[in-house]
C-alpha positions as CSV (number, residue, x, y, z in Angstrom):
1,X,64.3,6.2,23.5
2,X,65.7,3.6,20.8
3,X,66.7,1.1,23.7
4,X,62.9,1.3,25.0
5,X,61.5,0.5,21.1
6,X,64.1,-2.5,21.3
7,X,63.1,-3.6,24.8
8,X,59.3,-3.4,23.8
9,X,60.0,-5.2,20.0
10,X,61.7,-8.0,22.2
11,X,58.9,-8.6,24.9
12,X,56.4,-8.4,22.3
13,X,58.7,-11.4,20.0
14,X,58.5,-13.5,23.1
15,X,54.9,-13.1,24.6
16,X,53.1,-14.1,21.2
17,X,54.5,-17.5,21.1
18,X,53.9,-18.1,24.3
19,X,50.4,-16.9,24.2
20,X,49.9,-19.1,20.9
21,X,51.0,-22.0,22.9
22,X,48.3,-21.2,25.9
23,X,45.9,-21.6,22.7
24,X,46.5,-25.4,22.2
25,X,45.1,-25.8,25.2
26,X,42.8,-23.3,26.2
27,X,41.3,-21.3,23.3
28,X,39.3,-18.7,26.0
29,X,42.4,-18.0,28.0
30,X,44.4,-17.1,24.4
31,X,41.7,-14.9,23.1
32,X,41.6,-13.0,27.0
33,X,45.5,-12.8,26.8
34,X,45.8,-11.7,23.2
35,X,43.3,-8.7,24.3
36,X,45.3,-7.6,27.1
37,X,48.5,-8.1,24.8
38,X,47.0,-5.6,22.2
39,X,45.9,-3.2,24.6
40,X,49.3,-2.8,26.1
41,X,50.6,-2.8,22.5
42,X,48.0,0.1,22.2
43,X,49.4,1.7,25.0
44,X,52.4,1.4,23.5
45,X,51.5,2.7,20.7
46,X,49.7,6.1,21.9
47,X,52.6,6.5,24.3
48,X,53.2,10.4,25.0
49,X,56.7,10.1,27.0
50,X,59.2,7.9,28.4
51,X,57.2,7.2,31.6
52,X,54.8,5.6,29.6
53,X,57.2,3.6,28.1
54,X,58.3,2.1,31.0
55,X,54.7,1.4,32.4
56,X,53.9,0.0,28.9
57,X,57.2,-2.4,29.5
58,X,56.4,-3.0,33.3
59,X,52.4,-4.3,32.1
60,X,54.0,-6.7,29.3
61,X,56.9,-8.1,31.7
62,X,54.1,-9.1,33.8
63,X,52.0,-10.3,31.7
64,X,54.8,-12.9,30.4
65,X,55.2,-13.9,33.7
66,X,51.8,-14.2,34.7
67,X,51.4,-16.9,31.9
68,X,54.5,-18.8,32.0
């Protein structure tokens, strides 16, 4: 379970830079990718077992490579 918290802590440390970069150039994009980046980190945060987890993880790995 600790590992997953790590795992989640880590995507989330390199998504928001990345997303803050997308924002120099396109403000709409940022705000649209910084609301699907909170609501996974809702997800997260309402999470009920380890399969969620690992969904939650899944939907912000994409998300980073969607947008990089």
């Amino acid at each position: 379970m600790k590992d997953k918290k790590v795992a989640a802590e880590i995507l989330s440390r390199a998504i928001k830079p990345t997303i803050g970069a997308i924002g120099k150039i396109n403000l709409i994009l940022q705000e649209k990718l910084f609301t699907k980046f909170n609501q996974i980190v809702d997800m997260y945060n309402e999470k009920t077992d380890i399969a969620d987890m690992e969904k939650i993880i899944e939907e912000m790995i994409k998300l980073k490579k969607r947008n990089c």
